[in-house]
C-alpha positions as CSV (number, residue, x, y, z in Angstrom):
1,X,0.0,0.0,0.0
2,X,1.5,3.5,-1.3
3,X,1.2,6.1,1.7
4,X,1.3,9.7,2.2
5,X,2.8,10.3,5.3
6,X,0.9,13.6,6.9
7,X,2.5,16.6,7.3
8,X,4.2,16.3,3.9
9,X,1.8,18.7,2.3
10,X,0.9,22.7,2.8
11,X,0.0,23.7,6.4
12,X,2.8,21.6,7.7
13,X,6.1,23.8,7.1
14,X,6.2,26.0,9.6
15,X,5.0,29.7,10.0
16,X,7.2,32.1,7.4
17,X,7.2,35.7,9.8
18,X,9.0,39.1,8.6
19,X,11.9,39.9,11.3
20,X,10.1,42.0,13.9
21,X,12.4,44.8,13.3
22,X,11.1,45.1,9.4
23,X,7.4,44.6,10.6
24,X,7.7,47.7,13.1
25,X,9.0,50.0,10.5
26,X,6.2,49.3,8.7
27,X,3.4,49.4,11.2
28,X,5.1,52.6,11.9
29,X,5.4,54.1,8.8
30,X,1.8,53.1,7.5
31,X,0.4,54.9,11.0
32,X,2.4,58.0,9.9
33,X,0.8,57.9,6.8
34,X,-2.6,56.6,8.1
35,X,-2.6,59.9,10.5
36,X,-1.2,62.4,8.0
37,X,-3.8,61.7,5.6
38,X,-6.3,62.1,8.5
39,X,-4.8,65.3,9.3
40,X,-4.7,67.0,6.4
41,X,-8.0,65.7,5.2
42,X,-9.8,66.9,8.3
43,X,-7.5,70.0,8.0
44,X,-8.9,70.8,4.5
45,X,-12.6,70.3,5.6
46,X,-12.2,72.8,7.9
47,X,-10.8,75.3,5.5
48,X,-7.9,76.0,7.2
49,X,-5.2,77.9,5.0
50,X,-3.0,79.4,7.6
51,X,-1.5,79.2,11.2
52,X,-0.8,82.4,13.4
53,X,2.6,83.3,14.5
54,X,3.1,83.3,18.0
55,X,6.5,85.3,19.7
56,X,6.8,82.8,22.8
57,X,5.1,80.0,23.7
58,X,3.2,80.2,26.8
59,X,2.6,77.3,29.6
60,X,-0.7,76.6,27.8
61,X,1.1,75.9,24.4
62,X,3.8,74.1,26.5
63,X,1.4,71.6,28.4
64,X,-0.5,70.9,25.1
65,X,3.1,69.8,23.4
66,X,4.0,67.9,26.7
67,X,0.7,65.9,26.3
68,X,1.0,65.4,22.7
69,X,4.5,64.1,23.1
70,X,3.0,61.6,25.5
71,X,0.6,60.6,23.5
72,X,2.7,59.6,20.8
73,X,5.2,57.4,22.9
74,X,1.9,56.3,24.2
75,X,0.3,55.1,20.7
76,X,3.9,54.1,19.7
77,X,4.3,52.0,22.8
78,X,0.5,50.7,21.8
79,X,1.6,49.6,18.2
80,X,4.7,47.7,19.2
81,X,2.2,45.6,21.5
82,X,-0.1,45.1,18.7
83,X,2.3,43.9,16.3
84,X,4.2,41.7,19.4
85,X,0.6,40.4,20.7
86,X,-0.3,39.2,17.0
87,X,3.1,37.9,16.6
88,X,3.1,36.1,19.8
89,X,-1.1,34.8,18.5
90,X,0.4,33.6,15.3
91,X,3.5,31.4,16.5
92,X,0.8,30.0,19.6
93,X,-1.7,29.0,16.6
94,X,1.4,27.4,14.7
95,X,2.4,25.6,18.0
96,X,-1.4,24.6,18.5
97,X,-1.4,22.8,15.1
98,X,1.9,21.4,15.7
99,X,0.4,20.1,18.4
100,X,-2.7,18.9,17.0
101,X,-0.7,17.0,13.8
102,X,2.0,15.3,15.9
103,X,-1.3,13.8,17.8
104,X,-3.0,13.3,14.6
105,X,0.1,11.6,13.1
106,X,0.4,9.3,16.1
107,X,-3.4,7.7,15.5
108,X,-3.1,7.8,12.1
109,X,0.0,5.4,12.3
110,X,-1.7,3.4,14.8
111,X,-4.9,3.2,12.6
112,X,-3.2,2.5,9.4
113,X,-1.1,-0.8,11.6
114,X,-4.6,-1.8,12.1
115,X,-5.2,-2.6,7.9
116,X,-2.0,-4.5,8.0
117,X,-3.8,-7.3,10.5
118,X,-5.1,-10.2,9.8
119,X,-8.4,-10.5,11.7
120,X,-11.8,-8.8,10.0
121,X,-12.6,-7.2,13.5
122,X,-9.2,-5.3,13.9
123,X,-9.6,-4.5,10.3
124,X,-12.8,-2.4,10.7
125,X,-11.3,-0.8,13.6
126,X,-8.9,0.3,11.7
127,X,-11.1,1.8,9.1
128,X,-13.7,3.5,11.4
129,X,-10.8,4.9,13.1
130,X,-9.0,6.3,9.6
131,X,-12.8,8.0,8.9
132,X,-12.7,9.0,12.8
133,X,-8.9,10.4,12.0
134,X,-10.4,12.3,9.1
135,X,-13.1,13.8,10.6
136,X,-10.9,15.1,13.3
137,X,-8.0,16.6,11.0
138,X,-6.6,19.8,11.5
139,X,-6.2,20.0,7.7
140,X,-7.7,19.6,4.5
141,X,-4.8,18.1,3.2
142,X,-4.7,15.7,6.4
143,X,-8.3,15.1,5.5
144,X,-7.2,13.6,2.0
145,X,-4.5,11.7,3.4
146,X,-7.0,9.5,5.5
147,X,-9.4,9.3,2.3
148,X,-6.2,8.3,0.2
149,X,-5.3,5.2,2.6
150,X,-8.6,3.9,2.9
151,X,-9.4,3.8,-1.0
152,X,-6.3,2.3,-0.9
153,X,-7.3,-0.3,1.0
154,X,-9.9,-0.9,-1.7
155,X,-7.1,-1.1,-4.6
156,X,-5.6,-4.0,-3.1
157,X,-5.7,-7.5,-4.6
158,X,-9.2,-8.9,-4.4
159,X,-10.2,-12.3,-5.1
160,X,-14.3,-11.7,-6.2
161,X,-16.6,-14.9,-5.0
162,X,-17.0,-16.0,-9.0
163,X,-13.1,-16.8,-8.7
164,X,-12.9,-18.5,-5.4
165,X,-12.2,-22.5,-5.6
166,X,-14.9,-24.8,-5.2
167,X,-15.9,-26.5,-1.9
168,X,-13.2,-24.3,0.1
169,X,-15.2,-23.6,2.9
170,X,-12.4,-21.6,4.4
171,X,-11.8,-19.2,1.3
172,X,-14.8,-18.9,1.3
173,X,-15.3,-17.0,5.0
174,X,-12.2,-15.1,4.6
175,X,-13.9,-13.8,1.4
176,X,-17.0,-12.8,3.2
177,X,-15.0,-11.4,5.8
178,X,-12.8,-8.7,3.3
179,X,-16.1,-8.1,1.4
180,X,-17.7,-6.6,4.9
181,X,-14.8,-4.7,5.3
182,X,-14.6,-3.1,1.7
183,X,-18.5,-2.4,1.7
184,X,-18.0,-0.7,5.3
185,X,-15.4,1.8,3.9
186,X,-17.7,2.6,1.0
187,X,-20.4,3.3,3.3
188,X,-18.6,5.3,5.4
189,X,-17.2,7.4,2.1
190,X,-21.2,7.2,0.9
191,X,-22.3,8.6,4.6
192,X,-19.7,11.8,4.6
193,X,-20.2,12.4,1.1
194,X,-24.2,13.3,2.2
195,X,-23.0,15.5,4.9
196,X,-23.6,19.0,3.2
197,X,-20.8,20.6,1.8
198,X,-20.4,23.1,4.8
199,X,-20.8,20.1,7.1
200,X,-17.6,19.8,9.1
201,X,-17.5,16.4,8.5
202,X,-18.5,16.8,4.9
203,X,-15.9,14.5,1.8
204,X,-17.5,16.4,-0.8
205,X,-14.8,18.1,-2.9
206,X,-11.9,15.4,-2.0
207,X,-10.4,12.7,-4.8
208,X,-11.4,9.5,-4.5
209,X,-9.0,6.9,-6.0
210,X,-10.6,3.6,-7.0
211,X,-8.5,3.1,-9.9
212,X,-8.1,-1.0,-10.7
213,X,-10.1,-2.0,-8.0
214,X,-12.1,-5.0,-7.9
215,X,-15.7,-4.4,-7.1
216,X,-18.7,-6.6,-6.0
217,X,-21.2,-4.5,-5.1
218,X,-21.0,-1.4,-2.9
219,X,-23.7,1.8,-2.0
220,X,-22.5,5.3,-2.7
221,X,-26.8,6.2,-2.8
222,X,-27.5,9.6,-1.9
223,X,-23.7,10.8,-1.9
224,X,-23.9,14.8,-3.5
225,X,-20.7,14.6,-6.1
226,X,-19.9,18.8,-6.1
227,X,-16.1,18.7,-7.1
228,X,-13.1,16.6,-6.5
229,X,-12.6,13.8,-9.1
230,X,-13.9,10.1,-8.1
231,X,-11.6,7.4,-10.3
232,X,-13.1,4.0,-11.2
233,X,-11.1,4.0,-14.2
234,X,-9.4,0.1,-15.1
235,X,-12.1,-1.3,-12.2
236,X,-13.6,-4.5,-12.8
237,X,-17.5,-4.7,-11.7
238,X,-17.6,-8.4,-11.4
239,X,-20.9,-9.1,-9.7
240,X,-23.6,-7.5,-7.0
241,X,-24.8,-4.0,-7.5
242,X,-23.0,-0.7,-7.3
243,X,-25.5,1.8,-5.9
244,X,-25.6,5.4,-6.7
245,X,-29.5,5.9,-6.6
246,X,-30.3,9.3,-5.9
247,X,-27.3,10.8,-5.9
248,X,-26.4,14.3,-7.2
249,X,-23.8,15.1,-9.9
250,X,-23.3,19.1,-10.0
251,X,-19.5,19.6,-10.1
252,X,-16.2,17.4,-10.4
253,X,-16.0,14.5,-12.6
254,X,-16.2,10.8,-12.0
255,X,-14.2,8.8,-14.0
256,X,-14.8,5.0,-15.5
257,X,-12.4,4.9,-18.1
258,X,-11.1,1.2,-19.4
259,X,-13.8,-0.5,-16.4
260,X,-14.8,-3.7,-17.0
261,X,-18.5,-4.4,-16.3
262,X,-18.7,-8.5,-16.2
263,X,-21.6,-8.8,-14.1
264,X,-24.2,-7.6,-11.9
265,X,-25.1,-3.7,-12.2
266,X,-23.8,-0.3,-11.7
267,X,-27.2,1.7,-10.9
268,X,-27.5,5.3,-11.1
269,X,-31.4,5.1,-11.0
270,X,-33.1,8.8,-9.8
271,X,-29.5,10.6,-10.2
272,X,-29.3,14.2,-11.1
273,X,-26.6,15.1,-13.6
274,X,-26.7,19.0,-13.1
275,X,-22.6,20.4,-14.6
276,X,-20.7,16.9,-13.8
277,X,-18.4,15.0,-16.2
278,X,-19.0,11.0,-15.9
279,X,-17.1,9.6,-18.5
280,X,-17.4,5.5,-19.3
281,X,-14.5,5.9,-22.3
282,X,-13.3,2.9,-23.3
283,X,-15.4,0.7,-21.1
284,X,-16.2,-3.4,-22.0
285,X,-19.6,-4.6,-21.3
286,X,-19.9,-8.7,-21.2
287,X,-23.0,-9.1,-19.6
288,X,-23.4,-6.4,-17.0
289,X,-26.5,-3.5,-16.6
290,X,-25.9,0.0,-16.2
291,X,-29.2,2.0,-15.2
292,X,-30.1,5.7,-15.6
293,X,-33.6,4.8,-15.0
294,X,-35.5,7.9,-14.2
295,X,-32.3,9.9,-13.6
296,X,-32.8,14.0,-14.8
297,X,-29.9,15.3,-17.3
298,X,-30.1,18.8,-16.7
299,X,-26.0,19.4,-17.6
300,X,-23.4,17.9,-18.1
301,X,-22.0,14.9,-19.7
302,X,-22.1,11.3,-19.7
303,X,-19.9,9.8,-22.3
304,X,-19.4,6.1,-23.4
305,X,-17.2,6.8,-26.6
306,X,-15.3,4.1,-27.9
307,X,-17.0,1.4,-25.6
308,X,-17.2,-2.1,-26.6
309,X,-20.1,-3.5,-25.8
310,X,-20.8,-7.7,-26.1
311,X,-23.8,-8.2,-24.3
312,X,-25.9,-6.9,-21.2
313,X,-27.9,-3.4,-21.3
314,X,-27.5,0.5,-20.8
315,X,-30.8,1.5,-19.7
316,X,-32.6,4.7,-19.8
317,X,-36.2,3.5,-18.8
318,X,-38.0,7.0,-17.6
319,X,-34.8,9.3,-17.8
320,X,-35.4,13.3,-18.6
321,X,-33.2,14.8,-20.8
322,X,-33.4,18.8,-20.4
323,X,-29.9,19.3,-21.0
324,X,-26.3,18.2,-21.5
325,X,-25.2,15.7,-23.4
326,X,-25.2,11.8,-23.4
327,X,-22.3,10.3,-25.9
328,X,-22.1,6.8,-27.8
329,X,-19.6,7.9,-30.5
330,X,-17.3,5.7,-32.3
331,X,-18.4,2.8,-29.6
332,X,-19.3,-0.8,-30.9
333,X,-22.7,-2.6,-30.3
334,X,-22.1,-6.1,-30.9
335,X,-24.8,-7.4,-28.5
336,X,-27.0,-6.1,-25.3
337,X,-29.8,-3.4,-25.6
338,X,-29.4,0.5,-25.1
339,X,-32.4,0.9,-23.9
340,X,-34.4,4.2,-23.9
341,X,-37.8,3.1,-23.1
342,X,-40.6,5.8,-22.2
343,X,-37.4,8.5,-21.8
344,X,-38.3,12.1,-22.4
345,X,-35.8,14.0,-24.7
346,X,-37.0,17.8,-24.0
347,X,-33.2,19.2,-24.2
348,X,-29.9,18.4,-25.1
349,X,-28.5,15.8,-27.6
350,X,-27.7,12.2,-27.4
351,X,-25.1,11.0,-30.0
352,X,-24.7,7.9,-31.4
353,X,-22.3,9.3,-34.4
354,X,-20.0,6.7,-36.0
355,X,-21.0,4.0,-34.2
356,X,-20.2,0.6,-35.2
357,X,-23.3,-1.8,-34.8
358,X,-23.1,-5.5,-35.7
359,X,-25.9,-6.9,-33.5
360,X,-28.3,-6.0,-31.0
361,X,-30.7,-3.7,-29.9
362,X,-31.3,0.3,-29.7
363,X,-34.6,0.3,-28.3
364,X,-37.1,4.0,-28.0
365,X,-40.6,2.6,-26.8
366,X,-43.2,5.0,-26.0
367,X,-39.9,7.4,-25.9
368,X,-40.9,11.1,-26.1
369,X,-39.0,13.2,-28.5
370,X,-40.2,17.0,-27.5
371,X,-36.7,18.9,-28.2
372,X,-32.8,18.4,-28.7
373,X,-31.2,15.8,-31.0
374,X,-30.6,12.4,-31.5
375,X,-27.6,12.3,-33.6
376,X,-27.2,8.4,-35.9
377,X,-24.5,10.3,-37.9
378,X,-22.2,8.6,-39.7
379,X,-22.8,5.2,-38.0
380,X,-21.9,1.8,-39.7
381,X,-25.3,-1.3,-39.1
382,X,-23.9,-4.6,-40.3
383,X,-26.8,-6.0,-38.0
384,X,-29.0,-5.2,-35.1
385,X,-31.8,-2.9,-34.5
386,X,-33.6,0.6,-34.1
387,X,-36.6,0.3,-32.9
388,X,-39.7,3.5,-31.9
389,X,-42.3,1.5,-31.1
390,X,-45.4,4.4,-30.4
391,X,-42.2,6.8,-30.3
392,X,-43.9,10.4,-29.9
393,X,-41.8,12.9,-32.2
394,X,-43.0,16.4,-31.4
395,X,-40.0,18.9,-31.8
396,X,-37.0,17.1,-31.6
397,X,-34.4,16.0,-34.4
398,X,-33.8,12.4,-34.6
399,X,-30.8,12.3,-37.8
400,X,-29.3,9.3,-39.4
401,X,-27.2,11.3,-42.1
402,X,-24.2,9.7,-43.8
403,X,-25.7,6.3,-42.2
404,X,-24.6,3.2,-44.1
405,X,-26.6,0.1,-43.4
406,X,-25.7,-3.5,-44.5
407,X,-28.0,-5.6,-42.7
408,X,-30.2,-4.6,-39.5
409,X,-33.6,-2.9,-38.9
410,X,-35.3,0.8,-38.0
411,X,-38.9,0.2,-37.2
412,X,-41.4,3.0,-36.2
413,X,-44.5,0.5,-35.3
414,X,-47.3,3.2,-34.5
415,X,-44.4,5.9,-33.9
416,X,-46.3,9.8,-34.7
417,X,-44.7,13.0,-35.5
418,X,-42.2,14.1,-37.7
419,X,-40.3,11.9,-40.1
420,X,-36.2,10.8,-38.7
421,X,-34.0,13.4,-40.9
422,X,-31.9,11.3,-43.8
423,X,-33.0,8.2,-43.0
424,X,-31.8,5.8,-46.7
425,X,-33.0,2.6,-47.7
426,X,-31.7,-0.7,-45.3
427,X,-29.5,-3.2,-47.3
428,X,-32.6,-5.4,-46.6
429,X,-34.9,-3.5,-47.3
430,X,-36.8,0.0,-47.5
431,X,-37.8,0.8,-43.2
432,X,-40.4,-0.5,-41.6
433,X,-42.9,2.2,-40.8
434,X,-46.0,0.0,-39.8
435,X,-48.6,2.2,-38.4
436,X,-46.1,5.1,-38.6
437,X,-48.0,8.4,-38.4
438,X,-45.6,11.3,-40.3
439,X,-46.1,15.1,-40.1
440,X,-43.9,15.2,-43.2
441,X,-43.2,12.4,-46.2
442,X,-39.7,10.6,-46.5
């Protein structure tokens, strides 16, 4: 496991004060210049253009300099314990967090000897006590540093219950035992990432490193994603379901780049997308399910560009585009369903440009088409299917332009509205428009 020792970041090098002799000078010239602005400011307001001459200076005149010389030793004297006292509050804060991160360094050692044990219970001791470390650090940076160790933890080399051998009754328990503690740390991450972001014991912001981790099932429902980046890129989703119903995507990115989704399903039913990049580039499905089902699109981008896949389902069953963008381009469907059933496309685009599809399904029942685009540009069908089954087109643009199609099927079975924009003849055959209701002709 790769550490990062705290204390090796910002916050931690000392305080970086002016020699008390320069900061006098200063304090004492910018007074001077503080009060001879006052002066001669107040002086002009009251018109003054002149002073009398006076031949001798009388007791009167005399006592008035006497005070005024004490009064500035007095506010000279005043200022050197102003700039002293701040001096002297600023190195007692610096010893304070001194203080505060040799303590912190001394539990986060003794936490972090806790992941290198072998038994399950001292194990999630030592991870409630990294998110109890974390909570209680005296930095942000600190903060991270906890965060860092424990999705470390989770990068380490996992054996998923698919690969275990068979009848090894004893693999078997210290499998269940390293799954608890890997779903505990992702519920606690899940639990402070829906602290709001003011919350002192709000994650929301931090990185989260997941890169090449192993996954089989986890909850991050209901986390609030508002900056920092989360990394799943290279993970392999082998089996169980990744949660991240309900949660809210409005700043940051999360990142699945080269994932592997085997199995099971990565569910981001009744998200929000509102300004977040979630980017699935160069992902491989082989029989997993990714669900948007009912999540809103208001900004933002999801993109699955040069994806691969073999079989399983992307599904947007009830989804609500009114903004951003959604991105298939130049990815390969060579089985599975992308599934866009009853979805309501009121804003924003979804592209499927240059697309490579050899076999199975694109599938737009009952989908409402009220505004923004759905882009078929430049794709290649060597097989497989587009299907509208009572598709409502009513303002949106739906374009298969520079499409080439040797083999495969669009249907429109009781679709209404406008007619799909360049839409040629299949290599089997003209479309099927059974039922097809058109505001204009082909």
């Amino acid at each position: 496991m790769s550490l990062r020792l705290p204390g090796s970041r910002t916050g931690q090098r000392g305080l970086r004060l002016w020699p008390v002799g320069v900061v006098l000078g200063l304090a004492f010239l910018t007074a001077m210049l503080v009060a001879s602005a006052v002066f001669y400011t107040g002086w002009d307001l009251l018109g003054a253009r002149g002073m009398k001459a006076q031949p001798q200076i009388d007791s009167k005149t005399l006592f008035d300099l006497v005070k005024l010389s004490f009064g500035v030793v007095a506010g000279a004297g005043a200022l050197v314990a102003l700039v002293v006292a701040y001096r002297r509050q600023r190195v007692d804060e610096d010893g304070s967090l001194r203080d505060a991160t040799r303590l912190h360094t001394e539990r986060f050692t003794t936490a972090v000897s806790q992941l290198g044990d072998g038994s399950p219970a001292v194990l999630l001791g030592g991870v409630h006590a990294l998110a109890g470390l974390a909570d209680d650090a005296p930095t942000r940076d600190l903060r991270q540093t906890c965060i860092d160790v424990l999705c470390a933890y989770l990068r380490l080399p996992y054996t998923a219950k698919s690969a275990l051998p068979a009848s090894d009754p004893e693999a078997l328990h210290t499998y269940l035992a390293l799954r608890e503690v890997r779903h505990t740390i992702i519920r606690l991450i899940r639990d402070h990432l829906r602290h709001p972001a003011d919350h002192p014991h709000s994650w929301q912001g931090h990185d989260l490193d997941f890169t090449g981790a192993v996954f089989d099932g986890g909850d991050l429902s209901g986390a609030v994603f508002s900056g920092g980046t989360v990394n799943f890129a290279d993970a392999t989703f082998s089996s169980g379901t990744f949660r991240f119903l309900n949660s809210t995507f409005c700043g940051g990115t999360v990142n699945f780049t080269g994932a592997t989704f085997a199995d099971g399903t990565v569910g981001f039913n009744n998200a929000t997308f509102d300004g977040a990049s979630v980017t699935f580039l160069r992902t491989e499905y082989t029989g997993a399910t990714v669900a948007f089902n009912e999540a809103a699109f208001n900004d933002g981008t999801v993109a699955f560009n040069n994806a691969a896949f073999r079989s399983g389902t992307v599904n947007f069953v009830r989804t609500k585009f009114l903004g951003g963008t959604v991105n298939f381009r130049t990815s390969t469907l060579d089985g599975g369903t992308i599934n866009f059933t009853d979805a309501r496309l009121s804003g924003g685009s979804v592209h499927f440009t240059s697309m490579t599809v050899l076999d199975g399904n694109f599938r737009f029942k009952r989908a409402k088409f009220e505004g923004g685009t759905v882009l078929f540009k430049g794709s290649s069908f060597r097989g497989g299917a587009v299907t509208f089954p009572r598709a409502v087109f009513a303002g949106s643009t739906v374009v298969f332009n520079s499409t080439t199609f040797g083999g495969g099927a669009v249907t429109f079975a009781q679709a209404t509205g406008n007619a799909p924009v360049g839409l040629p003849g299949l290599g089997g055959g003209a479309p099927t428009t059974t039922g097809l209701v058109l505001a204009t002709g082909w």
